[in-house]
C-alpha positions in Angstrom: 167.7 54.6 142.4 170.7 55.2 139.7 170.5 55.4 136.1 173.0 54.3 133.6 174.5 55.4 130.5 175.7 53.0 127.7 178.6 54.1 125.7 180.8 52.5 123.0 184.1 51.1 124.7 187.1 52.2 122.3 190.5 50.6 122.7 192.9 52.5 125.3 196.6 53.4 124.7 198.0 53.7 128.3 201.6 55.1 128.8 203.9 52.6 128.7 204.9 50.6 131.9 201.8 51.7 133.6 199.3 48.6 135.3 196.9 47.1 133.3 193.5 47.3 134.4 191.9 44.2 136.5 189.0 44.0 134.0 187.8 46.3 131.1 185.0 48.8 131.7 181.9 47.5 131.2 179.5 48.3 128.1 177.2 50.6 131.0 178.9 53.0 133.8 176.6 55.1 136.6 176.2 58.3 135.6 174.2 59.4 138.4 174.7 57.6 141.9 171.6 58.1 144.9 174.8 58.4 147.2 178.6 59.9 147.1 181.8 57.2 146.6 185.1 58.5 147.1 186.0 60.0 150.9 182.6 61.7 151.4 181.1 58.4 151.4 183.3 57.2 154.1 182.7 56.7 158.3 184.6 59.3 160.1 184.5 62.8 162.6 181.1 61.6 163.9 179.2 61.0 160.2 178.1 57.5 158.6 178.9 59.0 155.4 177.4 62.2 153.8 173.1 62.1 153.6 172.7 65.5 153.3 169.0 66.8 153.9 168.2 62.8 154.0 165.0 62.8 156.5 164.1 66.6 156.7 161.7 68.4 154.9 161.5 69.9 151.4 161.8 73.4 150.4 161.5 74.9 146.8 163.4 77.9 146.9 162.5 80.7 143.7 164.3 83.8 145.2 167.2 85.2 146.6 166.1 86.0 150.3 164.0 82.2 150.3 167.8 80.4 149.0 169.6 82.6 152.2 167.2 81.6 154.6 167.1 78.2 153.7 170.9 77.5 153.5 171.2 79.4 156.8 168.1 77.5 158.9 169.6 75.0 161.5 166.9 72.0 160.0 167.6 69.3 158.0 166.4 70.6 154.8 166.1 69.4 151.2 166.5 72.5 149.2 164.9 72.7 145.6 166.3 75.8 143.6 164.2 76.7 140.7 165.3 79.0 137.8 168.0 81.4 138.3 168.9 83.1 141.0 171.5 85.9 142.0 173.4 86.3 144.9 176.6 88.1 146.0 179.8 87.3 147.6 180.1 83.9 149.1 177.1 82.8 151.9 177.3 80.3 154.1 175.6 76.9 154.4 174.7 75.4 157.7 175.5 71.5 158.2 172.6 68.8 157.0 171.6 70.2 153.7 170.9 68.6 150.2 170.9 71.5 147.5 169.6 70.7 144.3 168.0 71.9 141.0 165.1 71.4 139.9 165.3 70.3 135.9 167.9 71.7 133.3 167.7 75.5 134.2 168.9 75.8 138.1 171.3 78.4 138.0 172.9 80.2 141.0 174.9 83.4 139.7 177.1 86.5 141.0 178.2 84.7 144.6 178.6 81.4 145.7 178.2 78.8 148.9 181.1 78.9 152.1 181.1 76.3 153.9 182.7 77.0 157.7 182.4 74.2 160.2 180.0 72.4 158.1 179.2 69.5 157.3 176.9 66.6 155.7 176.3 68.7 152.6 175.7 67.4 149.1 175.6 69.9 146.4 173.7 69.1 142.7 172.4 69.7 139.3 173.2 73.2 139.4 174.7 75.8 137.8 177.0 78.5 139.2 178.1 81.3 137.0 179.9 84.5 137.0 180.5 84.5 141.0 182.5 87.2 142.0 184.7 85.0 144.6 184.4 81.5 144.5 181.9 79.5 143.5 182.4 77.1 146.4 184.7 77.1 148.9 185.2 74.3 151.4 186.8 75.3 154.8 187.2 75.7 158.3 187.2 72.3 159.3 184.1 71.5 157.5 183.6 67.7 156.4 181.4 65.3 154.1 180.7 67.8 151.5 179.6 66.0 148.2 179.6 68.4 145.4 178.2 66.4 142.1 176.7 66.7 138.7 177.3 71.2 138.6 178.7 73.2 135.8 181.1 76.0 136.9 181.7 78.9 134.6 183.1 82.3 135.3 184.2 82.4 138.7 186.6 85.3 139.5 188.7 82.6 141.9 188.0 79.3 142.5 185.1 77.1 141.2 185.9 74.6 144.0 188.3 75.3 146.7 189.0 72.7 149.5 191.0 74.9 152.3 191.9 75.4 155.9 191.1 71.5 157.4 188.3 70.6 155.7 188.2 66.9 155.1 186.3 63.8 153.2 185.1 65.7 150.6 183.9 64.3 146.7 183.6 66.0 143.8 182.1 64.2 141.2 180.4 64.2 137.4 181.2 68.1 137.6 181.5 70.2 134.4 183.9 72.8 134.5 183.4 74.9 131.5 186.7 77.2 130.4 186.9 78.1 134.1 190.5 79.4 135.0 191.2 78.7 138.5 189.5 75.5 138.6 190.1 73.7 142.3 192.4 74.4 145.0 193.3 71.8 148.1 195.4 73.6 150.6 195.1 77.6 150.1 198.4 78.7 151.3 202.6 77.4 151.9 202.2 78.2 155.5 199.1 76.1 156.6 201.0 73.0 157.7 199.8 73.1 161.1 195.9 73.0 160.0 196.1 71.1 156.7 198.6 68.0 157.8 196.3 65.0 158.4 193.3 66.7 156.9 192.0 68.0 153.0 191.4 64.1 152.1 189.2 64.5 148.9 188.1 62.2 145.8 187.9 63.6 142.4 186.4 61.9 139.6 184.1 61.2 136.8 184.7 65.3 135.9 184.9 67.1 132.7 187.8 69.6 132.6 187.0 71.2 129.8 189.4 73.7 127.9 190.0 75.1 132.2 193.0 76.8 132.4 194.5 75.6 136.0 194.4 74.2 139.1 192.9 70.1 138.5 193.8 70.4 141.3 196.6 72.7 142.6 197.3 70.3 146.2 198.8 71.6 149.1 199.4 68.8 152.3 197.1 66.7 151.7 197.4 62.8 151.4 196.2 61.3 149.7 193.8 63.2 147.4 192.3 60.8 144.3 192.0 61.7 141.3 190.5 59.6 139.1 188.3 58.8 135.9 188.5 62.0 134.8 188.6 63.5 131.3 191.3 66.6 130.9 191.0 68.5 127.4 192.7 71.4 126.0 193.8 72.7 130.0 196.3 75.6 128.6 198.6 75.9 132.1 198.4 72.5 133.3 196.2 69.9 134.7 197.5 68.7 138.2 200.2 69.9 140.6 200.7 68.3 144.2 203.4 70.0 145.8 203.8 71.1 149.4 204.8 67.1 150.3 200.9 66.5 149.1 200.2 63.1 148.0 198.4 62.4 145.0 197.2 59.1 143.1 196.4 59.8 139.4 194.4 57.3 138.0 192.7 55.8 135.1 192.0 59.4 133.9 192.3 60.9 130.0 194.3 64.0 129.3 194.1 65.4 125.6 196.5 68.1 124.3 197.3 68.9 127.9 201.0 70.1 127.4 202.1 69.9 131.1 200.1 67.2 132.9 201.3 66.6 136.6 203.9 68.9 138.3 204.9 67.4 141.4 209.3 66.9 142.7 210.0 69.9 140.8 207.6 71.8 143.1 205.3 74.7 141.3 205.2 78.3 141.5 206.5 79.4 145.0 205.7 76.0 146.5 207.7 73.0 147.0 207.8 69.6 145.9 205.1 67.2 146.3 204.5 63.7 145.9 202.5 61.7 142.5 201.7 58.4 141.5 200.3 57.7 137.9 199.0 54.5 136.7 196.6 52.9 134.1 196.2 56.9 132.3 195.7 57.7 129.0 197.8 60.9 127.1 197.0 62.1 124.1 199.0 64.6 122.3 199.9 65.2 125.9 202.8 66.2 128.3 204.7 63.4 130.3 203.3 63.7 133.8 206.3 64.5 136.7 206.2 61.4 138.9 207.8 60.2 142.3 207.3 59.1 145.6 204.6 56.8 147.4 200.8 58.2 148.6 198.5 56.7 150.8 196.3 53.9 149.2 193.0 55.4 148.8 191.8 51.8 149.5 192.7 52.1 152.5 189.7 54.0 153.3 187.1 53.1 150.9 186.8 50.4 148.0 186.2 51.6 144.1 186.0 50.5 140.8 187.9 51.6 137.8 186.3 52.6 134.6 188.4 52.2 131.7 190.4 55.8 131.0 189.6 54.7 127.3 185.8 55.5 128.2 186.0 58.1 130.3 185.7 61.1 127.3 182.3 59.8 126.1 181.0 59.0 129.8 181.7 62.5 131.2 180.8 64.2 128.1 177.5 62.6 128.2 176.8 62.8 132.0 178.6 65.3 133.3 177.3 68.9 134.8 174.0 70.4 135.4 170.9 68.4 134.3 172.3 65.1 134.1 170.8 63.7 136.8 
């Protein structure tokens, strides 16, 4: 079953020379889809899409050692978190898992999830604050990971980090809340040899809001698709794809982001990568670096647009914990 949210349509001022949309957005977006879209939602490695803890039992989990045991059983589960509960470090998940909160006030704070050689995991309505790590990180070959509808906050590292061959991952309708380094894809300049061919994620429907970095910072990967998402007040910048990454930047609004895509020039210690922008809105905002060609995202799985004019109200309004 999804939900909808109406929102008033406002004209959009897209940077000149960039494609029209097909059609305008219409007068209702989803807000909270019953399944992922984007590259967890497609056929591949084995999986018919991501289902999570589709067909196992239900758990409601009130306590550290209950959440540890139940992201660690080997069953198909459907985990309810209730309240707030603490954890250190970073623990793992085993494969087949839905993990969700229960209402407005699901919190998990102090640690976070790993996911190594997993896979078929959806992540929601929670969230994660204060983790002394990362609040998730993605690696080790794990696949069809759908993390969607969280707040991040306060994460030492990463609030989302996609690393070291994973693949088909989505993050979605996520609100990340003055977090500094905010998602990477690709952890490292010399992981060629397990990230070519792999780290294939879609990005959209998120609220960056006032995050410092890393929207994402995209090593190898090609293409990753970012799209539909609102960018406000991100102090370093919002996107670099370097590395020979390819990246599609699309239909997305950025607000006084000074320096919005860094990609020929390289960034930091890595080298260039490759970006695409079209049908984006800037406001008060840098002029993204541009050039080369990435991989169609269509190519794997079919989307609508909605219009980048819309997209401040629609993730404001359904973004993060408790929107579901």
């Amino acid at each position: 079953m999804r939900r909808t949210l109406a929102v008033l349509l406002t004209a959009a001022a897209v940077l000149p020379g960039s494609p029209a949309l097909a059609a305008a957005a219409p007068a209702a977006a989803l807000a909270a889809d019953a399944a992922p879209t984007g590259f967890a939602a497609v056929d591949a490695l084995g999986r018919n899409g991501t289902t999570g803890g589709a067909g196992g039992q239900t758990v409601t989990v009130t306590t550290t050692d209950q959440l540890l045991d139940a992201i660690d059983s080997t069953a198909t589960l459907i985990i309810r978190v209730q309240g707030r509960i603490a954890i250190t470090s970073k623990q793992g998940v085993r494969p087949n898992k839905t993990i969700v909160g229960v209402g407005t006030t699901a919190e998990i704070t102090g640690g976070g999830f790993d996911f190594y050689r997993s896979s078929n995991v959806i992540v929601r309505n929670l969230r994660f604050t204060g983790a002394e790590d990362d609040s998730i990180n993605i690696g080790q070959q794990s696949h069809h990971i759908w993390i969607d509808h969280n707040t991040f906050a306060g994460a030492v590292d990463g609030s989302v980090d996609i690393v070291r061959g994973a693949d088909f991952v989505t993050v979605s309708w996520n609100h990340f809340d003055h977090t500094d380094k905010t998602m990477l894809i690709g952890h490292s300049d010399g992981a060629a040899g397990t990230d070519v061919g792999h780290l294939r994620v879609s990005i959209h429907h998120n609220f960056f809001d006032h995050s410092r970095q890393r929207h994402p910072r995209v090593r190898f990967a090609d293409p990753v698709h970012i799209y539909n998402n609102a960018f406000v007040g991100n102090e370093l910048y919002a996107i670099a794809s370097t590395e020979n990454a390819g990246v599609l930047v699309e239909g997305n609004h950025f607000e006084d982001v000074p320096f919005t895509v860094h990609s020929t020039g390289g960034y930091a210690d890595s080298g260039p990568g490759r970006a695409v922008a079209r049908g984006n809105v800037f406001v008060r905002s840098g002029t993204p670096q541009l050039g080369g060609t990435v991989i169609e995202p269509r190519t794997f799985y079919a989307y609508t647009l909605d219009d980048p004019a819309s997209v401040p109200a629609l993730v404001r309004a359904g973004a993060g914990a408790g929107h579901l």
